[in-house]
N, C-alpha and C positions, 0 to 999 in steps of 0.2 A: 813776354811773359804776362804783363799786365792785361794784354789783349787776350790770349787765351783765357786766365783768371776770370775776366768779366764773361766771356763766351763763357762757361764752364758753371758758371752763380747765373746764368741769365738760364740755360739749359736744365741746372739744377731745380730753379725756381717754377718753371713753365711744366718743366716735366710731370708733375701730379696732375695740372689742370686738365692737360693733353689727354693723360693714360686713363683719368677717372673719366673723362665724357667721352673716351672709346667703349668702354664699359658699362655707360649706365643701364641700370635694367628696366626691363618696359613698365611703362604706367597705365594703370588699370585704365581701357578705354572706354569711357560711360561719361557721360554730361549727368548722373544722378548724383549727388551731395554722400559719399563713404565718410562715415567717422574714421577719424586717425589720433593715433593714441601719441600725445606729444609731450613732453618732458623738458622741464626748462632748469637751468643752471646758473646760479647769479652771475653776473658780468662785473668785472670792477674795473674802473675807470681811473687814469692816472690826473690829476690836476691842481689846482688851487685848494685846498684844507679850508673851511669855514668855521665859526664859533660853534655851529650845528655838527658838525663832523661831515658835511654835505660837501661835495665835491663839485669848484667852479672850474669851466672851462670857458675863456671867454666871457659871453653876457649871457651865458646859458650855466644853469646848476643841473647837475645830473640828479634825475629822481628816479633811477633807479632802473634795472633792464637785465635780461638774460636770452643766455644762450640757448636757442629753440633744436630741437631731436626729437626725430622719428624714425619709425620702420618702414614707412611707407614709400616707395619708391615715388613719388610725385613730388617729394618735400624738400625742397630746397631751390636756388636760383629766385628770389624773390626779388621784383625789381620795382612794384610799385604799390602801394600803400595809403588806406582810406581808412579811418578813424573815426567812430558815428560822435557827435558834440558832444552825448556823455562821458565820453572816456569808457566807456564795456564795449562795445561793437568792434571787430579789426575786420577788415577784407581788404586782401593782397593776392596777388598776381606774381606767376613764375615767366620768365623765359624759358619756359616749354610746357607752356598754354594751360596750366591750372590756376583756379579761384583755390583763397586760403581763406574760411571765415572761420573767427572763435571770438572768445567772450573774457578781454584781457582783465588780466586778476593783479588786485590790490593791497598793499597792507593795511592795517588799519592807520597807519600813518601815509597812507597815500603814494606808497612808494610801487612803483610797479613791479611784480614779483613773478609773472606767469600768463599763460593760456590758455586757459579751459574750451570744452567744445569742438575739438576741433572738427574740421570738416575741410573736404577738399570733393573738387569738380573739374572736369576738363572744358576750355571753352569750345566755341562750338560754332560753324558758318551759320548761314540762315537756315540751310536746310536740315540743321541740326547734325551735320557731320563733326567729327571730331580735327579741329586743328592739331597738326605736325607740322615738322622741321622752320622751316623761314617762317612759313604762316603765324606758327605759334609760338613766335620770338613778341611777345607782351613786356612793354616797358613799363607805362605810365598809365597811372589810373587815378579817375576824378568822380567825385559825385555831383551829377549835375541837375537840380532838379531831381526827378525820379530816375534820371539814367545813368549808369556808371558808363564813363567815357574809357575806352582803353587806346593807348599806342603805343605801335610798332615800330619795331626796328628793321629787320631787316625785309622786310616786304613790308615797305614805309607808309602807315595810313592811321586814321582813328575810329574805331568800333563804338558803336554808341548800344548795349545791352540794357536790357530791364528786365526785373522780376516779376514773372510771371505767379500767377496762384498756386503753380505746384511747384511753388521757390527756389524754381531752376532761374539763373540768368540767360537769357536768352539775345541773341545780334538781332536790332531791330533795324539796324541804319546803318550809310555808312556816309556820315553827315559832309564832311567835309573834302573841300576837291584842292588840293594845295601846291598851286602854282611854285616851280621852283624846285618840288620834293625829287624832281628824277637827280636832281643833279648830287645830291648827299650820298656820303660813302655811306651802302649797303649795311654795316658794322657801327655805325656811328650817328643814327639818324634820330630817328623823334623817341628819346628818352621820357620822355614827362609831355601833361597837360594840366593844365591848371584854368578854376574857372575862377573868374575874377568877381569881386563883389558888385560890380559895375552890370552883369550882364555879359561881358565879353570874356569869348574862351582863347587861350594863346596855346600854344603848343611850340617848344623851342628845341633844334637841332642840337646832338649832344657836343658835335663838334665840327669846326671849321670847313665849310666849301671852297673855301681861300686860304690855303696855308701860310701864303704872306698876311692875312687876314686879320688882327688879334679877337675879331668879333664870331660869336654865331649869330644864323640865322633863325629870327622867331616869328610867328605868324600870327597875326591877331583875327579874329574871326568876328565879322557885328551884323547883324542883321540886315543889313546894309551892304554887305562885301565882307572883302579879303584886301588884308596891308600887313606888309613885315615891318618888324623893329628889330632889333639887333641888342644881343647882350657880350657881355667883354668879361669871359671868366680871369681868373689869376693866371700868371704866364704857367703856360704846363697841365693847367688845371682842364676838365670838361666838364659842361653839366651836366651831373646824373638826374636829375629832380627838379621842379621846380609846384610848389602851392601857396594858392593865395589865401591869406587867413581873415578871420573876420575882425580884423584890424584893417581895414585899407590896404593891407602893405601885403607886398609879396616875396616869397622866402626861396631863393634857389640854392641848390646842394649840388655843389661843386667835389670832383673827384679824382686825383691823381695815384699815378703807381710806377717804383721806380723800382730795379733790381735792390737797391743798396738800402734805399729812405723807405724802400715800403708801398703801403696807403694811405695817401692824405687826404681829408676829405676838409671843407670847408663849408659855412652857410653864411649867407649875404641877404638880406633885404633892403629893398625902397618901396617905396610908397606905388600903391596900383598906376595911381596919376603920373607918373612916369612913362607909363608904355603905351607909348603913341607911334603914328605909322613916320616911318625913317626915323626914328630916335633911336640913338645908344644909347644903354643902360649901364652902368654900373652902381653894382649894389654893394652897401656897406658891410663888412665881416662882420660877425659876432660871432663866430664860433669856428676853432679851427681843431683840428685832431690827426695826432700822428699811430702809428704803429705801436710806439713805442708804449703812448698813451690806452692804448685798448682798442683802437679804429680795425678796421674791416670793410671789407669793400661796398659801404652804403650803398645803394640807389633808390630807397623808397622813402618818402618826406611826407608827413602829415602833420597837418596842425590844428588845433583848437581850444577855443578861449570856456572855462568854465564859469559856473554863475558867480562867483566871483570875483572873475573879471583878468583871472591868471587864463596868461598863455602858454597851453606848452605844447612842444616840438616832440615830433615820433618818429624814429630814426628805423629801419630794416634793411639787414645786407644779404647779398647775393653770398653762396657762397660756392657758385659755379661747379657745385655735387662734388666737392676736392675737398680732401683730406686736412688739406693747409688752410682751409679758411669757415667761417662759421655764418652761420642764420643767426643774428642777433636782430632783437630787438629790446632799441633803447628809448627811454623818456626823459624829458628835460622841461624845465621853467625855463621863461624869458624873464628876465632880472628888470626891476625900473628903470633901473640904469639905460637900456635899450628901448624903451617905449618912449 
């Protein structure tokens, strides 16, 4: 009975994700930037109570976040996440190939409340065709210099795009050649990139090539060559994310899901100096979140420090175009405590 039971809660739970991406409806085909009309809903968060009435989870305070909705058949599946230093600028990326820029909205206490602007694009090969299916599985996205770096998942690689005068993103590159990549499960592969304040860009597998393994494999990139390091997520856990912030230190966003416990997601950083060729890494928690608490299926991580010298973290979830799960996006401070 127990055994049925769990088949039955595993069937029950999977069955939306399934029926809704049989269904989804087509997304306008055009690389040209359509306004979309988007609507946002506070989010509240389960945690620690402070004298502020601010909400601590970990070394991180919630500063505030909502739930994102559209009409727009393109809007949803958001897997990776870029944040201009101001705090106004957002551009993110769906697994099924559209750009999301708009212009995040504040209170007058700094708490984040919204999205104005919005704007979405299909990305796009060199010859300016419109990417589908495997192609257009977009995990991870960085700004590098002038270029937003994008990677894939399931046709494993990293697109290096720039914005052209008529402020379309356009594929200019396809910089990197990553010894190793055939052998990563198709469903499980390059999550995130992140450039590091150093100069060097890493790019880290979401999950194990070695099931006996406890490490993934990460790829460091230097003008000079190509060398892997290895990261050691929580037992259970995979990397969804990983950015380096202008602190030295780099922050990866760790993600699990179970039928019973849900989605847990966790964030860890060490120091850039860390990641060297054949070093493990493991990074210290500061922040972990359950179901129960308000979590959803994260995988986009942004950070940045403002002029006065606060760090904070920008969280956005996939919500794989299903009814059970939501587009959030969240903002958070880094406490003293953790710097």
């Amino acid at each position: 009975m127990k055994k049925l039971t769990l088949l039955f809660a595993i069937a029950w739970l999977t069955q939306g994700w399934a029926s809704a991406a049989d269904k989804l409806p087509p997304i306008p085909e055009t690389a040209d930037w359509r306004l979309v009309d988007i609507k946002a809903q506070a989010h509240t968060l389960s945690g620690d109570v402070q004298d502020d009435q601010s909400i601590a989870i970990g070394r991180l305070v919630y500063r505030g976040g909502v739930k994102l909705t559209s009409n727009d058949p393109g809007f949803g599946g958001f897997s990776g996440l870029s944040v201009s230093p101001d705090g106004r600028g957002l551009l993110a990326i769906s697994d099924r190939g559209q750009w999301l820029a708009g212009s995040i909205l504040y209170s007058s206490d700094g708490q984040l409340t919204g999205l104005l602007n919005g704007r979405m694009a299909a990305l796009t090969d060199k010859d300016g065709g419109i990417l589908s299916g495997a192609l257009a599985d977009a995990e991870g996205l960085v700004l590098s210099a002038d270029t937003m770096l994008v990677s894939f998942e399931r046709e494993p690689r990293i697109d290096a795009y720039k914005i052209h005068a008529d402020g379309l993103l356009h594929l200019e590159d396809r910089p990197l050649d990553l010894s190793g990549i055939e052998a990563l499960h198709s469903n499980s592969s390059l999550e995130s990139v992140a450039h590091l304040s150093d100069g060097r860009l890493i790019t880290i597998a979401e999950d194990r090539i070695d099931e006996d393994d406890p490490s993934v494999t990460g790829w460091i990139v230097e003008s000079d060559g190509l060398s892997n390091f290895y990261y050691q997520p929580a037992k259970d856990f995979q990397v969804a994310d990983a950015h380096a912030g202008p602190d030295n230190m780099i922050y990866f966003l760790e993600r699990t899901y179970s039928p019973f416990k849900g989605v847990r997601i966790r964030i860890t950083t060490t120091s850039t100096d860390n990641i060297a060729q054949g070093r493990t890494v493991t990074g210290e928690e500061i922040f972990k979140l359950g179901t129960l608490q308000g979590a959803d299926n994260f995988e986009g991580l942004a950070v940045r420090r403002d002029i006065l010298g606060r760090t904070f973290i920008y969280l956005i979830s996939d919500d794989n175009f299903s009814a059970r799960q939501k587009n959030l996006l969240l903002m958070f401070e880094l406490t003293e405590a953790s710097q």
